[in-house]
Backbone bond lengths (Angstrom), bond angles and torsions (degrees), N, CA, C in turn:
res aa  C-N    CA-C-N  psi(-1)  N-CA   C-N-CA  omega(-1)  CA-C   N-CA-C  phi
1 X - - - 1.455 - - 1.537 108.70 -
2 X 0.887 100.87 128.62 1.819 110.25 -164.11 1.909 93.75 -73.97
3 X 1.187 119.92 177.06 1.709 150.91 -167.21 1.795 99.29 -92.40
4 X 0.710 140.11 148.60 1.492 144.10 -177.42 1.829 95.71 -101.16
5 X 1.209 123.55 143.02 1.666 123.20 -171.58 1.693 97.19 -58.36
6 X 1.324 94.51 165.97 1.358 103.09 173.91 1.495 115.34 -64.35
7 X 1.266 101.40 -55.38 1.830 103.92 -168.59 1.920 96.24 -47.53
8 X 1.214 119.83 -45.07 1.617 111.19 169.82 1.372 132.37 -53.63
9 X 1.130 106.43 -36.64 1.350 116.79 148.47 1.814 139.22 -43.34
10 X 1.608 89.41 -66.36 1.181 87.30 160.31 1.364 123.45 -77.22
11 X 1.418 158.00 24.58 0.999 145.25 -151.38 1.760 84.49 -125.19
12 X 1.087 96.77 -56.34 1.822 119.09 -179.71 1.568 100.28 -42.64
13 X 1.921 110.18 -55.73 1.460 110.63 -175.37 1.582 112.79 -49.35
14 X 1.537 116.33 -49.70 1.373 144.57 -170.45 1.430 109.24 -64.37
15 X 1.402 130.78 -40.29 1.597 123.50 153.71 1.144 121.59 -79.18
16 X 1.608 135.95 -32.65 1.392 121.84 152.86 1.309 124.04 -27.78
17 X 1.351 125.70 -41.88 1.324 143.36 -166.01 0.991 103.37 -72.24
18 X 1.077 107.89 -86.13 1.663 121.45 -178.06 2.058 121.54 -45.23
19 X 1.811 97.50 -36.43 1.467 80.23 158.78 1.646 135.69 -68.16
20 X 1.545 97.57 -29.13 1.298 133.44 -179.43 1.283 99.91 -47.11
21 X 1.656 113.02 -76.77 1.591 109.79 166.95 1.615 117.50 -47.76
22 X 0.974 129.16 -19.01 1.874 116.39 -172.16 1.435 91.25 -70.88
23 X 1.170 104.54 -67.14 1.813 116.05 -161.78 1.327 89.46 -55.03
24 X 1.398 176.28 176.04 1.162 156.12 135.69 1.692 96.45 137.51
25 X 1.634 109.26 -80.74 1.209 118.76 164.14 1.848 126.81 -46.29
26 X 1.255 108.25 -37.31 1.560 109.08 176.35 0.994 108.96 -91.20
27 X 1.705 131.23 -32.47 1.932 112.03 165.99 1.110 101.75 -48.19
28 X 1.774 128.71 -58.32 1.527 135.65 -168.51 2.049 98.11 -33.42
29 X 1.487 92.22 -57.92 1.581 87.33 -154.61 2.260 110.21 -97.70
30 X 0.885 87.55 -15.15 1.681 88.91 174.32 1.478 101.22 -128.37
31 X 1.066 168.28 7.86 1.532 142.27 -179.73 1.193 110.25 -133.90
32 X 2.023 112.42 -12.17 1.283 96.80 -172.08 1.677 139.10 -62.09
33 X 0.932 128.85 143.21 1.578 97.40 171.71 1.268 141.08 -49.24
34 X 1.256 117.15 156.04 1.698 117.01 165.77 1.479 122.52 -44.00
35 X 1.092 102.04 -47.70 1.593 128.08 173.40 1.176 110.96 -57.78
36 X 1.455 142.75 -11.19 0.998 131.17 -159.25 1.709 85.91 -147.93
37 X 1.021 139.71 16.64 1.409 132.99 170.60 1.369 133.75 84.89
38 X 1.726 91.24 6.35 1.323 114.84 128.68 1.567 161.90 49.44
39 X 1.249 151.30 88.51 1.973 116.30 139.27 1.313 108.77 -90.09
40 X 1.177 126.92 -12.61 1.630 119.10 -165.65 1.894 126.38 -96.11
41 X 1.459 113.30 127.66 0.905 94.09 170.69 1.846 96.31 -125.56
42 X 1.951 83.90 -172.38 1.469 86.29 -177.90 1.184 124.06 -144.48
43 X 1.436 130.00 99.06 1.257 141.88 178.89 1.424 135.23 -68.16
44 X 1.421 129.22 120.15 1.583 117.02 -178.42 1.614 95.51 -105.01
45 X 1.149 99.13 130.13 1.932 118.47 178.78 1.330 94.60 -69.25
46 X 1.325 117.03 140.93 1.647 163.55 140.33 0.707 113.93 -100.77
47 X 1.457 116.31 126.19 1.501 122.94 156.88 1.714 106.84 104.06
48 X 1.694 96.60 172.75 1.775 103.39 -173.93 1.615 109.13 -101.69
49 X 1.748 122.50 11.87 1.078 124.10 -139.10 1.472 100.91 -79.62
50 X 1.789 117.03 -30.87 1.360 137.43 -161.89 1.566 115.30 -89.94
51 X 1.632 103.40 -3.44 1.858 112.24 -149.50 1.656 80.50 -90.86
52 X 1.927 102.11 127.28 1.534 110.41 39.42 1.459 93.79 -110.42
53 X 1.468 139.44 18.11 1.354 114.98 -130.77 1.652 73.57 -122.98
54 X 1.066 128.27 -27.80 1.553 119.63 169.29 1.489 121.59 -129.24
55 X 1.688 128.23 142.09 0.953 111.00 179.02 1.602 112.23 -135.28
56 X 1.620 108.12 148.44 1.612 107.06 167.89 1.374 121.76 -0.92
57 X 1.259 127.60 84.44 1.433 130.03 159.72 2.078 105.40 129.49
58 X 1.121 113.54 -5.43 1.087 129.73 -162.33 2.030 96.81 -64.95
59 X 1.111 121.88 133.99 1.622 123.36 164.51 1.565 104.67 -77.68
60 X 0.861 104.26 126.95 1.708 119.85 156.41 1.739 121.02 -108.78
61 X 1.327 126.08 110.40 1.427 105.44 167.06 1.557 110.66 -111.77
62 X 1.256 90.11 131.38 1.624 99.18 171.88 1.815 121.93 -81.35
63 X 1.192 127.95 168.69 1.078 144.80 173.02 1.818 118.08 -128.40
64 X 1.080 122.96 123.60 1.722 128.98 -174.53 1.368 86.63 -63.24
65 X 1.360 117.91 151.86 1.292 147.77 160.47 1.704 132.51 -143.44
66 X 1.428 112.60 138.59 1.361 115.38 -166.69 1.597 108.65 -56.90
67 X 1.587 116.37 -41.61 1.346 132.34 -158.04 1.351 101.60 -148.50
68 X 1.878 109.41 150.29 1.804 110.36 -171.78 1.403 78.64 -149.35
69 X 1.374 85.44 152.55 1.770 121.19 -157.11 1.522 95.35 -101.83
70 X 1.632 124.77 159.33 1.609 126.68 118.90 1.642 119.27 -29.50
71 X 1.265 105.68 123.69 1.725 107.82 164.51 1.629 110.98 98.07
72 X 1.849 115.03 -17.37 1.069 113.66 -173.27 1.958 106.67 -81.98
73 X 1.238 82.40 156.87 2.137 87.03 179.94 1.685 84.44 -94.11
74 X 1.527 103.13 140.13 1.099 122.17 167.95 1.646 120.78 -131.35
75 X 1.105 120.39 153.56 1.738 127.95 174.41 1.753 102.93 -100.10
76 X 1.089 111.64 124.97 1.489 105.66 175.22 1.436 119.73 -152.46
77 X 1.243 117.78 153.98 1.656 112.04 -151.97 1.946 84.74 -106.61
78 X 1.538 105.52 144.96 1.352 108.48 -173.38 1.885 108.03 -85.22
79 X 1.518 92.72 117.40 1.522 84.88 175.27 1.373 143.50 -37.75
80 X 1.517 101.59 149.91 1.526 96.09 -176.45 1.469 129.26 -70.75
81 X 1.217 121.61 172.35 1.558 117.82 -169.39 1.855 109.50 65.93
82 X 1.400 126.27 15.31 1.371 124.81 175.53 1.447 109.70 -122.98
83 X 1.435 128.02 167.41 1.257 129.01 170.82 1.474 109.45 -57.72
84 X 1.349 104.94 129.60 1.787 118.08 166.67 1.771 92.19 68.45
85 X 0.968 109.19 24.98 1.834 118.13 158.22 1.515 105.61 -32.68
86 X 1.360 129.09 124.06 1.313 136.51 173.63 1.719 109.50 90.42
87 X 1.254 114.94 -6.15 1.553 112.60 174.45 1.517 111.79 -76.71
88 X 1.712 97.98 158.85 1.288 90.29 -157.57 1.980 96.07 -108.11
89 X 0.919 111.61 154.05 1.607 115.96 -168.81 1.322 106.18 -126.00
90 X 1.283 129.78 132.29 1.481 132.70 153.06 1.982 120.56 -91.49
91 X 0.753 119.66 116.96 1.506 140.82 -153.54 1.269 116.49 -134.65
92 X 1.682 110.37 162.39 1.361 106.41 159.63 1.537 93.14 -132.13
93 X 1.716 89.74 165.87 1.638 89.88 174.87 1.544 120.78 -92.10
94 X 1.222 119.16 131.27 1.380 142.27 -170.92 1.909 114.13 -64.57
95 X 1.779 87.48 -66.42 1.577 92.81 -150.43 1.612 83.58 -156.59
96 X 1.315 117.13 147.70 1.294 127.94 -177.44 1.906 92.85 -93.73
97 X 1.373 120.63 140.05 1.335 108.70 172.10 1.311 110.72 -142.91
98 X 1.276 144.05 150.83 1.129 130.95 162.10 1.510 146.59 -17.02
99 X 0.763 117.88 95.28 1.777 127.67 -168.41 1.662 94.76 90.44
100 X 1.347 149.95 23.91 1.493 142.42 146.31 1.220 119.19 -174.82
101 X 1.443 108.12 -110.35 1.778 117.07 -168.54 1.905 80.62 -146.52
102 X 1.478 84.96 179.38 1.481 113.60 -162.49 1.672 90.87 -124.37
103 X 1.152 154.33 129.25 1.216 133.13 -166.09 1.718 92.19 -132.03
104 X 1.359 119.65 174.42 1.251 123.15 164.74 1.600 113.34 148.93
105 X 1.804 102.84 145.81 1.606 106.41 -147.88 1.483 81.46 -85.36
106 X 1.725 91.11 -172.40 1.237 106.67 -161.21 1.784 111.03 -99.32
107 X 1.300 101.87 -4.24 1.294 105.32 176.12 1.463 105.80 -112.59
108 X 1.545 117.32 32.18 1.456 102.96 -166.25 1.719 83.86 -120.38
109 X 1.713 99.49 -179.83 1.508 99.11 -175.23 1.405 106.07 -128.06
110 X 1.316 104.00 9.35 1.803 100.74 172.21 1.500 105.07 -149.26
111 X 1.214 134.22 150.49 1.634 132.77 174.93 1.399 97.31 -53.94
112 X 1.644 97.29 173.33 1.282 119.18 -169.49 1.630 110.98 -78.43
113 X 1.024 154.24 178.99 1.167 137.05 -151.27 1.776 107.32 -119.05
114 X 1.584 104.08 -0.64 1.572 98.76 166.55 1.458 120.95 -122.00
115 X 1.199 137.36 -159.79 0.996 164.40 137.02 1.285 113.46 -46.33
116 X 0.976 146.74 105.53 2.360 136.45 161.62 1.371 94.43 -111.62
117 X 1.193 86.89 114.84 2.056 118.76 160.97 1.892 80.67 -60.15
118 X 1.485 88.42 156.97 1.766 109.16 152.16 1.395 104.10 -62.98
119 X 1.398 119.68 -56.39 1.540 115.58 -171.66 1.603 102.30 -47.40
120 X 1.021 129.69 -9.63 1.852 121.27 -176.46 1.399 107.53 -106.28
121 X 1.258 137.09 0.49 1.342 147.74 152.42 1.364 109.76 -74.95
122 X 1.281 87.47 129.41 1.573 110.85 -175.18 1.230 107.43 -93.88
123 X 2.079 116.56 -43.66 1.555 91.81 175.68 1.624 78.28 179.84
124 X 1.452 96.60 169.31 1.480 102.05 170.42 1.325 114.01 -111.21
125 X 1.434 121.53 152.84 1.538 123.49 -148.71 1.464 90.28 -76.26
126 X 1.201 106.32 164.66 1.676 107.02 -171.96 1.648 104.51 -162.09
127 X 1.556 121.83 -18.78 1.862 124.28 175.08 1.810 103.56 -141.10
128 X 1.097 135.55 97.51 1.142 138.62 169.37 1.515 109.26 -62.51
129 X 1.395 142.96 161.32 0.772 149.98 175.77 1.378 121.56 -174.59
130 X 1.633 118.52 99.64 1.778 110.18 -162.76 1.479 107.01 -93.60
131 X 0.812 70.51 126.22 2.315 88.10 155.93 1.307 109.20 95.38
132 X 1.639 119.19 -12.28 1.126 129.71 164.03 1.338 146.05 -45.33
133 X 1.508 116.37 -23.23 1.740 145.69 161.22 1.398 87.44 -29.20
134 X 1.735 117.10 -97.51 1.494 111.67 -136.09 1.575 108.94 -60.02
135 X 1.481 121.64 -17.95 1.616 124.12 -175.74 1.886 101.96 -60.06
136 X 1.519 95.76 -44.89 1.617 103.42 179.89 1.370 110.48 -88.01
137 X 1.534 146.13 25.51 1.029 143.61 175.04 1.739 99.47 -110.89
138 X 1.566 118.56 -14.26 0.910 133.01 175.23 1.355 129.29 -96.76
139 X 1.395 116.64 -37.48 0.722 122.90 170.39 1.676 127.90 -88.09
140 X 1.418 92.10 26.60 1.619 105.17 -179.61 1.464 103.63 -124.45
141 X 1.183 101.45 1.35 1.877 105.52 176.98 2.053 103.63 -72.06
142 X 1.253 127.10 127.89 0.923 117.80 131.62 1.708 142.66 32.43
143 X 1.395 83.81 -103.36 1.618 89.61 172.33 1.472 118.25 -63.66
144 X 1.074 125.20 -22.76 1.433 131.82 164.61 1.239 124.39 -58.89
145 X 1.454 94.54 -58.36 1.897 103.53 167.34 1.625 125.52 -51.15
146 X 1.568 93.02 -47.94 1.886 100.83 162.33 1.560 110.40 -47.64
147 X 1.421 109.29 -59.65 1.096 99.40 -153.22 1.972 105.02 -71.40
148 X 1.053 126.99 -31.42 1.412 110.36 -176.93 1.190 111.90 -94.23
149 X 1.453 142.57 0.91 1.475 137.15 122.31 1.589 118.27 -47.78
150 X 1.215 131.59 -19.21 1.511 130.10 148.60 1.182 128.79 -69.56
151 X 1.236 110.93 -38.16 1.490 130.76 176.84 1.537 106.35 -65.22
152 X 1.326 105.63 -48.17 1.754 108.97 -176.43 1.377 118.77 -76.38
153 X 1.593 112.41 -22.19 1.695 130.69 172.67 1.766 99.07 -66.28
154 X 1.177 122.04 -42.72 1.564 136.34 -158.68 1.269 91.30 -72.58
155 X 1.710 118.72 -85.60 1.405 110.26 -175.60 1.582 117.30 -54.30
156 X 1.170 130.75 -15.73 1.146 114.62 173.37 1.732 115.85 -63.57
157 X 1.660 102.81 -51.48 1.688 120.60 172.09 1.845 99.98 -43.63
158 X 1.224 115.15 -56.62 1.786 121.06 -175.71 1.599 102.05 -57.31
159 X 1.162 131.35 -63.43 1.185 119.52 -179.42 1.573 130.09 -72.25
160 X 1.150 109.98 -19.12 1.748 123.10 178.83 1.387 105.76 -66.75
161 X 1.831 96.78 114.37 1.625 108.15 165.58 1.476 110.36 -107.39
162 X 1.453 115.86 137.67 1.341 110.30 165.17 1.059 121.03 -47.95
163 X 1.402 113.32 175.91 1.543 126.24 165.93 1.220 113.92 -85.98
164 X 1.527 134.98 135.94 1.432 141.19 -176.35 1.690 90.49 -59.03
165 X 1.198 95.43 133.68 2.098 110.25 165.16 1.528 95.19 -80.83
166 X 2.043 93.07 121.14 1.385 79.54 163.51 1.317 102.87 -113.27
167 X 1.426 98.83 172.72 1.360 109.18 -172.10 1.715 120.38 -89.95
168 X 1.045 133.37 126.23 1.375 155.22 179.87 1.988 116.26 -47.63
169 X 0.918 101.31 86.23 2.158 104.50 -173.30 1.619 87.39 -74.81
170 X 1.071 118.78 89.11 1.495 115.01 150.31 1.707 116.22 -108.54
171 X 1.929 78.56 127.49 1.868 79.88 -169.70 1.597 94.78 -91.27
172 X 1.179 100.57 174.46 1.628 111.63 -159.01 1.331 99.73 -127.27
């Protein structure tokens, strides 16, 4: 089977790239994590608190925001000095109240039992994604990560051709 021309080649090299950079540029600017400097984070749902609108295992990614509305779903870490202080909650907002929001799920029958500053919002939901949790609870293990950073080192080693040696015209 014959070589495809160069200019095809390169044309192929030249959109690899450039898609390469897109996807590249929008993790940079929408997906990255918080953790990493960031708007995005990413939550896997627990619990029946959100049903019907979320369920056990469901991905949520949030996005940081300046200001949060009535009606919006929010992620928010439970203030400090309260029971389960630093847990993280998926919610919607209830009722605007003095010093925050009023929060409370959708299968529940009374708000949540504190106060959430904005500063305790983590983000407002912004990519739903169901059933998706346990695939990403896995695929955040370790040995997983090794292994398809090996996997991607390998095929890279399998497909990598040198560069032709060229040869040197030195006139004398």
């Amino acid at each position: 089977m014959a070589d495809p021309p160069a200019h095809t080649m390169n044309i192929r090299n030249r959109l690899g790239t450039v898609g390469l950079t897109v996807l590249v540029v929008v993790w940079l600017l929408v997906l990255r994590p918080v953790a990493l400097g960031g708007p995005a984070s990413y939550e896997i749902v627990t619990g029946t608190s959100m049903e019907p609108h979320f369920h056990t295992g469901d991905l949520v990614i949030t996005q940081t925001a300046s200001s949060y509305a009535v009606g919006e779903i929010v992620v928010y870490r439970v203030p400090d000095g309260l029971p389960g202080a630093g847990s993280i909650i998926v919610h919607r907002i209830v009722g605007e109240v003095t010093g925050g929001f009023s929060i409370q799920g959708d299968n529940k029958t009374a708000p949540d039992p504190w106060v959430v500053k904005a500063t305790d919002i983590v983000g407002r939901s912004w990519v739903e994604i169901a059933g998706v949790g346990p695939a990403m609870l896995i695929a955040r293990r370790p040995l997983v990560i090794a292994t398809l950073i090996g996997g991607l080192g390998f095929l890279f080693l399998l497909t990598w051709k040198p560069a032709p040696k060229r040869k040197l015209d030195v006139a004398a």
